[in-house]
N, C-alpha and C positions, 0 to 999 in steps of 0.2 A: 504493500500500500504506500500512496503517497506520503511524504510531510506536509502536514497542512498548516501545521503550527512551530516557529522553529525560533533559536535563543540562541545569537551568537557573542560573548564575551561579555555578557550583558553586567551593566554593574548600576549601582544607585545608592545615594547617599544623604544621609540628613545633619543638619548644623544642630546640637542640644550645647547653648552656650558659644563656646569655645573649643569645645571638641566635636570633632567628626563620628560621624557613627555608619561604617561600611554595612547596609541593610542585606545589599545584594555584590558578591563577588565573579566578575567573568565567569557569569553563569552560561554553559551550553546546554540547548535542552529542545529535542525534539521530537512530536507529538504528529502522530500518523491517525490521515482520517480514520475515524472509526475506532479509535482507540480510545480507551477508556482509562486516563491517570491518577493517581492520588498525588498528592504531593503532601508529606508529612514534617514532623521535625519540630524541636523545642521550643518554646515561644521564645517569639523574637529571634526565630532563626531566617525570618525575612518569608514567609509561608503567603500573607499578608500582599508583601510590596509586590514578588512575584505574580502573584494571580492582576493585580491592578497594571503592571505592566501591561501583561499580555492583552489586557485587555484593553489598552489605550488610557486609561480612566489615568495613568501619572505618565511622565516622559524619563526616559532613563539618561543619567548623566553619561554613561559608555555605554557600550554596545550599541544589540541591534535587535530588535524584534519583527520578524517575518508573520504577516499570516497570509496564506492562501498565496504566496507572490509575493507578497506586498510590501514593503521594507514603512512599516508606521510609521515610524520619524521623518519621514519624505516627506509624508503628504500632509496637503494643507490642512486648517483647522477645518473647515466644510467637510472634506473629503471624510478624514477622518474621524466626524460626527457619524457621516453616512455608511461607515463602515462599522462602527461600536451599534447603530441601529439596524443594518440590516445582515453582518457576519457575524454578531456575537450577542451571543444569550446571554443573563447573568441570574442568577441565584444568589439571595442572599441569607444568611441566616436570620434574620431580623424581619422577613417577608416582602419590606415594603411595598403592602397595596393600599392603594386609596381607600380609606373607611366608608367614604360616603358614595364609590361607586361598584355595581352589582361584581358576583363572578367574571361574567360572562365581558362588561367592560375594561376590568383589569387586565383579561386577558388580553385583548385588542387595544390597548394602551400602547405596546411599541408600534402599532400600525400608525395608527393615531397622528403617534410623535411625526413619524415618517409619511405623514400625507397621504394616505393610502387611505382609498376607501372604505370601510370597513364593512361594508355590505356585500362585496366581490368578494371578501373573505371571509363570508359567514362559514361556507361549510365546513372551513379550517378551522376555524374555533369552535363549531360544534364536534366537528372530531377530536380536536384533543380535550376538551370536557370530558366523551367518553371515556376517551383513553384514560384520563387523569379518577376517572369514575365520580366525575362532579357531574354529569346533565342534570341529576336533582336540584342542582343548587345553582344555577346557572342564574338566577336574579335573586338571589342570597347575596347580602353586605357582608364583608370578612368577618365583622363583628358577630356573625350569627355560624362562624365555621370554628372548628377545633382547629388546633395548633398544627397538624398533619394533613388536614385539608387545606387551610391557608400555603400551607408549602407546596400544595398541589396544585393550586392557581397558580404561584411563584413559578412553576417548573414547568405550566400549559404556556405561559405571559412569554417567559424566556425562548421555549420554542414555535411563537407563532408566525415569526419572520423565516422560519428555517435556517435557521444561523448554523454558517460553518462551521462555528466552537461553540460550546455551552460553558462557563464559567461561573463553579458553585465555591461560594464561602461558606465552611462549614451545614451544610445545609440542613444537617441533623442535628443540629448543636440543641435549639431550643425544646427538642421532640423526645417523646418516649419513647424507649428500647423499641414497642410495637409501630412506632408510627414513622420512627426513624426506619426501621426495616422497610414499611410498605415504599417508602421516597427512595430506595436506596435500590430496592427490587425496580421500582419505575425507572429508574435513570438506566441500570444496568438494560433493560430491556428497551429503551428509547436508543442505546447502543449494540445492544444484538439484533436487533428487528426492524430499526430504519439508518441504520448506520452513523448515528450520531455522534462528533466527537467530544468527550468530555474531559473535562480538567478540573477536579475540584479539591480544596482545600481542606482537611481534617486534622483532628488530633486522634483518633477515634480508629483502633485499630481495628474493627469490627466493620466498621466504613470503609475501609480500605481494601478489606478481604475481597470488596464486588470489582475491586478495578483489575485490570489487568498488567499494568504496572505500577510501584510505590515507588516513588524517589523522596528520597528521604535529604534537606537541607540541613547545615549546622551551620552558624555564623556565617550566613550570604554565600555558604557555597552548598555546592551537590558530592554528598558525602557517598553518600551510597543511592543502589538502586536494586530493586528488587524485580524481576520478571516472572513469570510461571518460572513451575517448577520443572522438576526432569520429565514429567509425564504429561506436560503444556496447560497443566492444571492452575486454576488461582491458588496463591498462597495463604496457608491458613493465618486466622488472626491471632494465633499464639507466637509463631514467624514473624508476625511482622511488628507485635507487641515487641519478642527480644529485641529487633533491631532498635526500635523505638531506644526501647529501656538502656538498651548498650550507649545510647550516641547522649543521654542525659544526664548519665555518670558522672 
């Protein structure tokens, strides 16, 4: 498969006073459609700055960040609006949907943003309702959803442009063991069954078990990485817990 997503010597840095603080180290990191990443690693091991990178949402002091082609730094502010709205998804842990408007609106909110009509894309957003198993609730205010259905809007919203990458921060952070699983079975299967590419941000080595690769950072670099195992299998989350636990020593 392609790289769809790619990270050359990427670096990034913040002023606290007087001192420098290296977030991200000529990081390389490359991401094939259809493939499914974690990225783990101790806090403050730059997990954060990463995901925002790639996603355009900061600018990197070095390097380079590719998606699809694209060398982001290039292009214009416009441009690269119309790329964060129409090639990349985001998921946050926090949900953000509008309180005051339905399901079925939140989801069609990146069209929205992006001028698109959103009656040529009704049948899109009633399909991934399905898929996300909201049609019930389809003109339900978030404030009338649990905390695992609000993330299920979160993750229809993110895919209704069809975006190249999908880009989750923790996305089970706020959620129940139960509800975290249902989010994490849908992502996995919005990547085996429409070939969707993900990259999302955890501490959660049970979250991490549904990717198919973990790369693991430690102070702004890529320490390790994890692929299937010898039998092309995902690796269990006791596996990828030691690795965890080893790099926080």
């Amino acid at each position: 498969m392609a790289v769809i997503l790619e990270t050359k010597r990427l670096g990034k840095q913040y002023r606290m006073g007087e001192v420098t603080i290296d977030a991200l180290r000529e990081v390389d990191l490359g991401v094939q459609a259809g493939e499914f990443v974690a990225i783990m690693g101790p806090s403050g091991s730059g997990k954060s700055t990463l995901l925002h990178l790639l996603g355009g949402l900061d600018q990197p002091d070095s390097g380079e960040v590719w998606l699809d082609g694209r060398h982001l730094a290039a292009l214009s502010d416009d441009d690269l609006a119309r790329v964060r709205r129409r090639q990349i998804g985001f998921v946050f842990q926090f949900y953000n949907l509008l309180p005051t408007h339905s399901v079925a609106e939140n989801v069609a909110l990146p069209l929205l943003i992006d001028e698109q009509p959103v009656e040529a894309h009704r049948a899109r957003i009633e399909d991934l309702l399905a898929q996300v198993d909201l049609t019930d609730r389809a003109n339900h205010r978030p404030g009338q959803l649990s905390g695992g259905q609000q993330q299920r809007v979160a993750i229809a919203r993110a895919l209704v442009t069809q975006p190249a990458v999908v880009l989750a921060d923790e996305p089970t952070g706020n959620l129940d063991s139960a509800a975290g699983d249902a989010i994490l079975g849908l992502l996995r299967r919005t990547c085996d069954e429409q070939g969707q590419t993900l990259v999302v941000v955890t501490h959660d080595a049970h979250a991490a078990s549904y990717a198919d690769r973990v790369i693991y950072l430690k102070d702004g670099r890529i320490v390790h990485e994890l692929g299937p195992d010898e039998n092309g299998g995902k690796r269990s989350t006791q596996t990828i817990r030691a690795v965890l636990t080893e790099l926080e020593a």
